[in-house]
C-alpha positions in Angstrom: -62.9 2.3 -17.0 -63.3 4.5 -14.3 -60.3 5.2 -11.8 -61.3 6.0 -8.2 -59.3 9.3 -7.2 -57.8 7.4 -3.9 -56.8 4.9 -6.6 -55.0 7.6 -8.6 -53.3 9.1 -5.8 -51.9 5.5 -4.8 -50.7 4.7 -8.5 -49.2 7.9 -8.4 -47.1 7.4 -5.3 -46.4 4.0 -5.9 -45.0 5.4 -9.3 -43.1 7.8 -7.4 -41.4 5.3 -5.0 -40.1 2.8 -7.5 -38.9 6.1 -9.7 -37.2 7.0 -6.0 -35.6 3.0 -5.8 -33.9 2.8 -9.2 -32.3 6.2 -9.1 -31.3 5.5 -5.4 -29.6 2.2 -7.0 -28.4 4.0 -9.6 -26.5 6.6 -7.8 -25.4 3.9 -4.9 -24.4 1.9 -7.8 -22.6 4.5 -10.1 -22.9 7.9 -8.4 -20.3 7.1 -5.9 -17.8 6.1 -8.3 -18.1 2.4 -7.4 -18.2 -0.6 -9.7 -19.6 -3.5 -7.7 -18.4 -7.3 -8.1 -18.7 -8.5 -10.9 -20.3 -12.5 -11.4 -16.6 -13.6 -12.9 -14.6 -14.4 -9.5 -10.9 -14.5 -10.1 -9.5 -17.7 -8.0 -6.1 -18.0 -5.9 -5.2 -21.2 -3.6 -4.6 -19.4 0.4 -1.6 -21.5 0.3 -0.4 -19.9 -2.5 -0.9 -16.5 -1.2 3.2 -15.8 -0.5 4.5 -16.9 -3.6 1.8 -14.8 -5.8 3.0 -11.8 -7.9 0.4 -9.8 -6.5 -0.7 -10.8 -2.9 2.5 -12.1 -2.3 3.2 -8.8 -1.3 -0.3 -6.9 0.0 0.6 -3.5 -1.9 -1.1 -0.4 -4.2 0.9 -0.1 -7.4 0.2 2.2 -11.0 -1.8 0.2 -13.5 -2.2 3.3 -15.9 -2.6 6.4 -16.0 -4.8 8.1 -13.0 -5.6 4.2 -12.3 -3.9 2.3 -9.6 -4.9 -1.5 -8.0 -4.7 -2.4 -4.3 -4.2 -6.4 -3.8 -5.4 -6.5 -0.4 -5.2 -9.2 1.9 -7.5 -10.4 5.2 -6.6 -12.7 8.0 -6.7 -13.1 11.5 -6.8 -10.6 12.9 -5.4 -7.5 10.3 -5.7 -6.9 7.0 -2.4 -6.1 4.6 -1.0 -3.7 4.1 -2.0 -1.1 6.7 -2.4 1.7 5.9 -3.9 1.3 2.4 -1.9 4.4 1.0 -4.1 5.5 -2.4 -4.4 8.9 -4.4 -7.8 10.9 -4.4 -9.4 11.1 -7.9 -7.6 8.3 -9.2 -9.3 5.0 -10.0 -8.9 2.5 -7.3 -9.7 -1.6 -8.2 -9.1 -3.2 -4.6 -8.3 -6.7 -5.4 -9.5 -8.7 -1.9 -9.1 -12.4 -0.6 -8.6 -14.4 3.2 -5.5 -16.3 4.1 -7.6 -18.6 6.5 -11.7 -18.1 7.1 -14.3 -15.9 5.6 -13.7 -11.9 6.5 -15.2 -8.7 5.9 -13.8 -5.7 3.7 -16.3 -2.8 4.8 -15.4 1.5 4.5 -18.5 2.7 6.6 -20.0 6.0 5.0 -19.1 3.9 1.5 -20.4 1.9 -0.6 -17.3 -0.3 -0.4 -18.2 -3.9 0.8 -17.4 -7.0 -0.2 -16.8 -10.7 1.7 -12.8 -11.3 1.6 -13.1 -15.5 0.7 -10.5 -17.6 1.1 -9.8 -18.8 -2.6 -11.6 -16.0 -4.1 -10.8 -12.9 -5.4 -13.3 -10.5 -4.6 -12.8 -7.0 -6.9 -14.1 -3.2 -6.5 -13.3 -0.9 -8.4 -13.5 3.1 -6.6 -12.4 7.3 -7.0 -12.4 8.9 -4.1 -13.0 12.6 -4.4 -11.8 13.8 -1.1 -8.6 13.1 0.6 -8.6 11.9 4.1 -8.7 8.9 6.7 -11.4 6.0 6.1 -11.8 3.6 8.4 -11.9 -0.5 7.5 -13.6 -2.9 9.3 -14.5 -6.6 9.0 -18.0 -7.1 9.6 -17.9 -10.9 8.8 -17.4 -12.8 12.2 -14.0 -14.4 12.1 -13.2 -15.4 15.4 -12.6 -14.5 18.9 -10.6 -11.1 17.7 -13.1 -10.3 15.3 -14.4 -7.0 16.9 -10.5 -5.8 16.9 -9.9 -6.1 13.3 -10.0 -2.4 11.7 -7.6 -1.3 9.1 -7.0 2.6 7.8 -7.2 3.4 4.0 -5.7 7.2 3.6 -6.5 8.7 0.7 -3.9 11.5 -0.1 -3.9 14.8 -2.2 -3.1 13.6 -6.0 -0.3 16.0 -6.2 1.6 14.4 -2.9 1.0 10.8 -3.6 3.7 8.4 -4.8 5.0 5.1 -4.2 8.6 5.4 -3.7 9.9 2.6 -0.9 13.8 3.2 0.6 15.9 0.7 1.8 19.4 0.9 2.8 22.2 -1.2 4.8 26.1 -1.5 5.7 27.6 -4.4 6.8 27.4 -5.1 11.0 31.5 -4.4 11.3 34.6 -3.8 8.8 38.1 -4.1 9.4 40.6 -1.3 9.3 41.8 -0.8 5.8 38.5 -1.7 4.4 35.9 0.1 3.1 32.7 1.0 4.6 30.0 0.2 2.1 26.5 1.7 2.1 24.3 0.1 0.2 20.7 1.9 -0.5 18.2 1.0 -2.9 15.5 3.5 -4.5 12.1 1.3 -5.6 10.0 3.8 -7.7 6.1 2.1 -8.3 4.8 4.8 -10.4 4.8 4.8 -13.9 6.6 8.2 -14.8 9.8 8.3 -13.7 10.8 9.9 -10.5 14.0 12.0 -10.6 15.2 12.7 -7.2 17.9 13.1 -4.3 19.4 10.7 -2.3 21.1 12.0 0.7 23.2 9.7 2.8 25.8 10.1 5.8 28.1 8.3 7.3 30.1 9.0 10.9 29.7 12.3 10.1 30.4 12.6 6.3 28.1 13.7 3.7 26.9 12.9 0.4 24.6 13.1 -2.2 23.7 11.6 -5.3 21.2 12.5 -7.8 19.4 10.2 -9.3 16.1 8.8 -12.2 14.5 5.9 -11.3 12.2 4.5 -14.4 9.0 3.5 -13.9 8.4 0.8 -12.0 11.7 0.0 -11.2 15.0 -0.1 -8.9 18.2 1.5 -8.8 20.7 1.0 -6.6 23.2 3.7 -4.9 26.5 2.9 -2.5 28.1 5.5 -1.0 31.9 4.9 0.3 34.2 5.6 3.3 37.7 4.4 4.2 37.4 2.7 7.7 40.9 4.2 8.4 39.4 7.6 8.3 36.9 6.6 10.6 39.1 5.2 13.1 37.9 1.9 15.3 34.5 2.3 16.7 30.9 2.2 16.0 29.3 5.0 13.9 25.7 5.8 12.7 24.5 6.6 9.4 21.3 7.8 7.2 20.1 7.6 4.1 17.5 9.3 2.8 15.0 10.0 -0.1 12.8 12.7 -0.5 10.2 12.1 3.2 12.0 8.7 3.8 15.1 7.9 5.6 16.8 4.9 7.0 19.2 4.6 9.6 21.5 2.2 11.3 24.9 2.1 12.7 28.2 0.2 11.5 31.7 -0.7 13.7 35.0 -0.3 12.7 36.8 -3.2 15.1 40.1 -4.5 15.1 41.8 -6.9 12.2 40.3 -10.1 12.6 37.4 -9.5 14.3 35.5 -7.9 11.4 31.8 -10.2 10.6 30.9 -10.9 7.1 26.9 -10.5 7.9 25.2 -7.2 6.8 23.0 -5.0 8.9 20.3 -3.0 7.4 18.0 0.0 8.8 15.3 -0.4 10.8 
């Protein structure tokens, strides 16, 4: 059978064009370091959300090594948490659902999209090669508010990431003769352990404690002061850990005056 050449030519480019589609796919697909949703959907009651080991607390934690999961969570009008703190060239599974109507989890200049469902569990998994500030949006009308919800994921340098969380508190007032008690607590998320300094101060004394935290783990600290060498009156102290520090004050008041409730940092 004969082929007319305008016939060849239009084979030919039509040839061409579907070649051009799959490896466009392909690459949107798997070049980009993307694994799109997959048909299993994992299911969680909205209701439920608070009590749930994972979105009860919206948070990016260490699932292996150079592979980390986000449990994200939309509602009206924010998502959680904000900022979405992750390590470049690390792999990212962003675990996504809605606390109340149907929302959008969108990075524009990404392939990341996906519909945040209430009772779903939508799940992408993502490297990202370059470290810097990616805007998130919700591109699913959800209400009056819609076109303010934007969140920030910040993707930093592998070798400055980690997930260590600081939290530190005294009691509001102590009687003379007691002690001053500072309480701080060292949360490490990673997997290796994270050997560090904690550096704390109270009305004007200093100390300092060196410390391992295991993986994914605790450890607590308390640091000391006799209220008589203070003297009556309020003082201020810090605590701090590696780039984080938390402050607050404590007051030394007469004998029976003292409360019994603790204050922490801000």
């Amino acid at each position: 059978m004969r082929i007319h050449q305008y016939e060849k030519i239009w084979i030919v480019g039509a040839m061409i064009l579907i070649v051009g589609f799959i490896v466009t796919i392909t690459y949107g697909s798997v070049g980009l370091g993307i694994t799109m949703i997959g048909d299993e959907e994992e299911t969680i009651a909205p209701d439920e959300l608070n009590d749930d080991e994972q979105f009860g607390e919206p948070r990016v934690e260490q699932v292996g090594e150079n592979e980390y999961a986000a449990y994200v969570v939309a509602q009206t009008f924010i998502f959680q948490p904000d900022p979405i703190e992750i390590p470049a060239n690390n792999e990212i599974t962003f675990h996504v659902t809605s606390r109340d109507v149907i929302h959008g989890f969108y990075v524009p200049g990404t392939n990341i999209n996906a519909m945040a469902i209430p009772g779903q569990v939508a799940k992408l998994t993502v490297e990202f090669d370059e470290p810097g500030e990616y805007g998130l949006i919700c591109h699913e009308y959800c209400g009056s508010a819609h076109h303010t919800m934007e969140g920030l994921i910040v993707v930093q340098p592998e070798d400055e990431f980690d997930l260590t969380e600081l939290s530190a508190e005294t009691p509001d007032t102590v009687a003379p003769g007691d002690e001053v008690q500072l309480n701080a607590t060292v949360e490490n998320g990673q997997l290796e352990p994270l050997e560090t300094t904690v550096n704390a101060e109270i009305g004007g004394q200093t100390f300092q404690r060196d410390v391992t935290v295991d993986g994914n783990s605790s450890q607590n600290v308390t640091f000391t002061v006799e209220s008589d060498q203070l003297g009556e009156g309020e003082y201020d102290w810090s605590v701090s850990v590696d780039d984080y520090e938390e402050t607050g004050s404590v007051e030394v008041v007469p004998n029976g005056t003292a409360e019994t409730e603790g204050g922490e940092g801000p």
